[in-house]
C-alpha positions as CSV (number, residue, x, y, z in Angstrom):
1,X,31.1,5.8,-4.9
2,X,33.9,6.7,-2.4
3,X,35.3,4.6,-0.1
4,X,34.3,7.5,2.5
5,X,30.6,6.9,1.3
6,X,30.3,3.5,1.1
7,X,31.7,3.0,5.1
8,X,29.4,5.9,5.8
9,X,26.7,3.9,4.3
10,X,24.0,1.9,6.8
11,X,23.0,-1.7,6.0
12,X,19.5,-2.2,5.4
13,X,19.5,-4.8,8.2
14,X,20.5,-2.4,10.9
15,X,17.5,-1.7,13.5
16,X,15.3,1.9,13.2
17,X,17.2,4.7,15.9
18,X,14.9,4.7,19.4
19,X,12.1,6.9,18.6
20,X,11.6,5.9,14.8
21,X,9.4,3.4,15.9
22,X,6.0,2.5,17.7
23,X,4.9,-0.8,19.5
24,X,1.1,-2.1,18.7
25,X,1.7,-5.2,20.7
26,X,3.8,-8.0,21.1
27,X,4.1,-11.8,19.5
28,X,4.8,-15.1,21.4
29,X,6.0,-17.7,19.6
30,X,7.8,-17.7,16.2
31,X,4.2,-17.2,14.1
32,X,2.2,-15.3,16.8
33,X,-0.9,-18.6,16.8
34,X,-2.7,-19.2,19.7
35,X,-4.3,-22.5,20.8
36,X,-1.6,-25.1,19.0
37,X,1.2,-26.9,19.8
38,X,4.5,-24.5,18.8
39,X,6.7,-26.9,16.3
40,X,9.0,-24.6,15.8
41,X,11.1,-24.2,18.7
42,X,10.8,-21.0,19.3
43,X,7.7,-21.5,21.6
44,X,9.1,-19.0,24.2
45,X,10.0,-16.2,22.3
46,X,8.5,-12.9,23.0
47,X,9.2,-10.1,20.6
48,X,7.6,-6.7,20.5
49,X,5.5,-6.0,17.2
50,X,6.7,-2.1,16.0
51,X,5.7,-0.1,13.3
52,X,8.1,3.1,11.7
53,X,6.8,6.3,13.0
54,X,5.7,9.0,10.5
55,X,8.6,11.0,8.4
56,X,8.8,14.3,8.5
57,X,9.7,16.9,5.5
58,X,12.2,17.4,4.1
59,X,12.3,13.8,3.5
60,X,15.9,14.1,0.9
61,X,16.7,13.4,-2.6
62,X,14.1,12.4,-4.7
63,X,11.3,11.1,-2.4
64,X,10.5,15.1,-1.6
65,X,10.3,15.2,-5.9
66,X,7.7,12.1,-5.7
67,X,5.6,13.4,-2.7
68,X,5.6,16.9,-4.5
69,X,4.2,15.8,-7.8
70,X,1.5,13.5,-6.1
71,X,0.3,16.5,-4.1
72,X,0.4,18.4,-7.0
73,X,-1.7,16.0,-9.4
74,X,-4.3,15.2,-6.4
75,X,-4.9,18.9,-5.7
76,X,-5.4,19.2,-9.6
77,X,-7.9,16.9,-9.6
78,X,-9.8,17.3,-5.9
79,X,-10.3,20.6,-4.6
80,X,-7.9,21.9,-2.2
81,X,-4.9,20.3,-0.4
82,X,-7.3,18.8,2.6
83,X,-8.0,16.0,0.0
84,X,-4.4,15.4,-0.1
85,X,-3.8,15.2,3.4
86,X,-6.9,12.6,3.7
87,X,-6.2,10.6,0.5
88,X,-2.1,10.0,1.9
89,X,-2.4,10.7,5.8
90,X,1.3,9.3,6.2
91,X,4.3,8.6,4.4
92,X,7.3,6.2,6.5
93,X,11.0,6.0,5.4
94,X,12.2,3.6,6.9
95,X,15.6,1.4,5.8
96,X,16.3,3.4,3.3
97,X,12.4,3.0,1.2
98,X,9.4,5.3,1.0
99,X,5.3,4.1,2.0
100,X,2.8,6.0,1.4
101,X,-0.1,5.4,3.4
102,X,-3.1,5.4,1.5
103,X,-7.2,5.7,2.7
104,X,-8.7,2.4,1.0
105,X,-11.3,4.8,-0.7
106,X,-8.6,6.9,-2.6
107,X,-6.7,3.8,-3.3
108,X,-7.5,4.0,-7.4
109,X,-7.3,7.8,-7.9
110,X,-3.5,8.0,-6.1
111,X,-2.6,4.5,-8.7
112,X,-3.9,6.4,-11.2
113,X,-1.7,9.3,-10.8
114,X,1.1,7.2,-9.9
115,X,1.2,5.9,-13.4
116,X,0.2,8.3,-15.7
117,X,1.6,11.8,-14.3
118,X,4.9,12.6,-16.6
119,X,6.3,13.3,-13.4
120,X,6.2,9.9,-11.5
121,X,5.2,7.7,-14.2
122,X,5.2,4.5,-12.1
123,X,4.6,2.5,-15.0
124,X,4.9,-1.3,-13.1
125,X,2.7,-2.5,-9.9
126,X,5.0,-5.7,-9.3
127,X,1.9,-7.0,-6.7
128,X,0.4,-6.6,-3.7
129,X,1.0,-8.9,-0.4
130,X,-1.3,-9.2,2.0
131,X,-0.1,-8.7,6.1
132,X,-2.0,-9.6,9.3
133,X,-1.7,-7.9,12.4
134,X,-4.3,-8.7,14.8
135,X,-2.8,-6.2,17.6
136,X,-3.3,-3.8,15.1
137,X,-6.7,-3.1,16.1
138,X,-9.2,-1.1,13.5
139,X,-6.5,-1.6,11.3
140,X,-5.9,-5.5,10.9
141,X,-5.7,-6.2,7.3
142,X,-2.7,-4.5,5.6
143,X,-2.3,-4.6,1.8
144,X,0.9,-3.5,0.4
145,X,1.5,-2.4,-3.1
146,X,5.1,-2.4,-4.7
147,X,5.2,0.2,-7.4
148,X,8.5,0.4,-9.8
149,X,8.9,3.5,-12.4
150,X,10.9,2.3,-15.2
151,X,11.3,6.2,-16.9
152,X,12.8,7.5,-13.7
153,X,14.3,4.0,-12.2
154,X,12.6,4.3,-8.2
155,X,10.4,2.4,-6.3
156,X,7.8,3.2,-3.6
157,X,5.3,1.2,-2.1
158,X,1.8,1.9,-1.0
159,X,-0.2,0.6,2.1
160,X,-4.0,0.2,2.4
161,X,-5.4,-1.1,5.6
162,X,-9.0,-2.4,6.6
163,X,-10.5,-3.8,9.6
164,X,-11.0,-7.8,10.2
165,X,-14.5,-6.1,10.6
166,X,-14.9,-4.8,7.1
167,X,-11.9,-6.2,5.1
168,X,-12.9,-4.6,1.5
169,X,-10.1,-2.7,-0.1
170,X,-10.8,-1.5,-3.9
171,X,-9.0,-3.6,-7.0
172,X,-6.7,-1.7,-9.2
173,X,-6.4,-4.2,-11.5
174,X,-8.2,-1.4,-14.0
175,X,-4.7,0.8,-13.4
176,X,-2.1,-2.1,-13.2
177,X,-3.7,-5.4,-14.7
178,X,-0.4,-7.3,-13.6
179,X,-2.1,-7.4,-10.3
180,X,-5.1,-9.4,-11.2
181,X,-3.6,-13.2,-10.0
182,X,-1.9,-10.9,-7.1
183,X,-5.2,-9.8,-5.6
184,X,-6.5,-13.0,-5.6
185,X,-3.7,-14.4,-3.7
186,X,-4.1,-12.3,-1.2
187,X,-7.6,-12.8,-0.7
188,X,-7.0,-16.5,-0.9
189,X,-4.4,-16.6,2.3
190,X,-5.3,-13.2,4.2
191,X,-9.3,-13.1,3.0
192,X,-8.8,-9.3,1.6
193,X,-12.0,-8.7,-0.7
194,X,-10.5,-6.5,-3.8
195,X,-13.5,-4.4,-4.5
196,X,-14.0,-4.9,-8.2
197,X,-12.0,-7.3,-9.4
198,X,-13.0,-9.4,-12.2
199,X,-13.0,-12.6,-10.9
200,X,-11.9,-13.0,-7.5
201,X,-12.2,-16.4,-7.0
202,X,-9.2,-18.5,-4.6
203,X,-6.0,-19.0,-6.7
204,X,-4.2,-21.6,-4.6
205,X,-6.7,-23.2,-1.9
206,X,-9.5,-25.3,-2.8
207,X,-12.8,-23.5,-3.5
208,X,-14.8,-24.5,-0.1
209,X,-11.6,-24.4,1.7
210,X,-12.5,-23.3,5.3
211,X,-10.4,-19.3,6.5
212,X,-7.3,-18.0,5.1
213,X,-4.0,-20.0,5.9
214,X,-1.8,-17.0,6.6
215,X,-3.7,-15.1,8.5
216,X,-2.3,-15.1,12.5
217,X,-5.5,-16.8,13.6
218,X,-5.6,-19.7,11.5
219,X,-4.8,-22.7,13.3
220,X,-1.6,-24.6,12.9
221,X,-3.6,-27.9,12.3
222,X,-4.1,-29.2,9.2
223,X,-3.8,-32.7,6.9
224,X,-0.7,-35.4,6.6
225,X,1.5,-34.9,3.7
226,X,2.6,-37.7,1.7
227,X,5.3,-38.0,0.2
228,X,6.5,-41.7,-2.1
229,X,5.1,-43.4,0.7
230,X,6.8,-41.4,3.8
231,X,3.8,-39.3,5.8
232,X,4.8,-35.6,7.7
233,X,1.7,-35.5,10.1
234,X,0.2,-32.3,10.4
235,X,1.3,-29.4,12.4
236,X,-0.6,-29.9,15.2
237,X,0.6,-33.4,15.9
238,X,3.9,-33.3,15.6
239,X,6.1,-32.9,18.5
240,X,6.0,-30.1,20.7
241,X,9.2,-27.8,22.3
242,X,7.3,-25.8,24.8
């Protein structure tokens, strides 16, 4: 790398250009909870909640390759390129990395393709983590994939979203078995049901544990922790900045 390249280079960390984004709504607080005491200190914040907006071809370097190929291998396999366009209705860049938005119902078909076309060959699915967005209405439950390709050395990730309504999104532990413990992590703290899974029982929280402790609308309150004899009340008790 030149030393003209690497100064012409943008830190990750730097905020999207005006226009790259859109607002869904906006968070109070540090966590975005209603209805409990902020411990934090951050009870006054007010931050807008934005997503990327859509890229637009040509999308440069190899991410035009990747999108190519999975075109290519759905329309193989489905008839016509309007089942492309419904199974992947977006793709973001955004900081430098490539989504592709998935519909939950196509979910296994595009994995599938991921890992076994010569031409992508995403071999590793490293997990999936569960997001909430309750402003994000119709679309509340996001499940995001993180998908490495060890033959060609890139990475992509894939998002599936469901409604609070109807929060089923299909497993793919059959593609990517490394996901199994994954899926029910997520289901534990954000209460996604993977479709399919073998077993998907809570991995963390007890069994009859009431809601899903990282979802925005799970309350702050909660148990004392002990710990050799020195007791942390719960959130809820504890002293409030507001």
């Amino acid at each position: 790398m030149t030393e003209r390249d690497h100064t012409d280079r943008t830190p990750e960390n730097v905020p999207a250009p005006a226009g790259e984004v859109h607002q869904v709504g906006v968070r109070h607080g540090m966590f975005g909870t209603h209805g409990t005491g902020d411990t934090s200190g951050y009870g006054g914040l007010v931050q807008a909640i934005a997503f990327p907006g859509d890229a637009q071809r040509p999308y440069g370097g190899w991410y035009d390759e990747v999108a190519d190929a999975l075109e290519s291998a759905l329309v193989e396999s489905r008839a016509g390129d309007a089942a492309v366009e419904i199974a992947v209705p977006r793709v973001v860049i955004h900081r430098g990395e490539i989504t592709f938005h998935v519909r939950r119902e196509d979910l296994v078909a595009v994995a599938q393709v991921l890992r076994d076309d010569e031409r992508l060959r995403f071999e590793f699915c490293s997990g999936v983590s569960g997001v909430h967005y309750p402003e994000d209405t119709g679309r509340e439950l996001h499940a995001v994939y993180h998908l490495l390709s060890m033959t060609h050395n890139r990475r992509i990730r894939l998002e599936v979203t469901a409604p609070d309504a109807d929060p089923h999104i299909p497993s793919i532990v059959s593609v990517y078995p490394t996901n199994d413990w994954h899926e029910r992590e997520t289901f534990d703290m954000f209460g996604i049901v993977f479709d399919g899974h073998p077993a998907l029982t809570r991995i963390l929280m007890p069994d009859d544990w009431p809601g899903h402790p990282q979802r925005k609308d799970y309350p702050l309150g909660g148990i004392p922790v002990e710990y050799k004899g020195a007791t942390v009340p719960p959130p809820d008790q504890r002293r409030s900045y507001n």
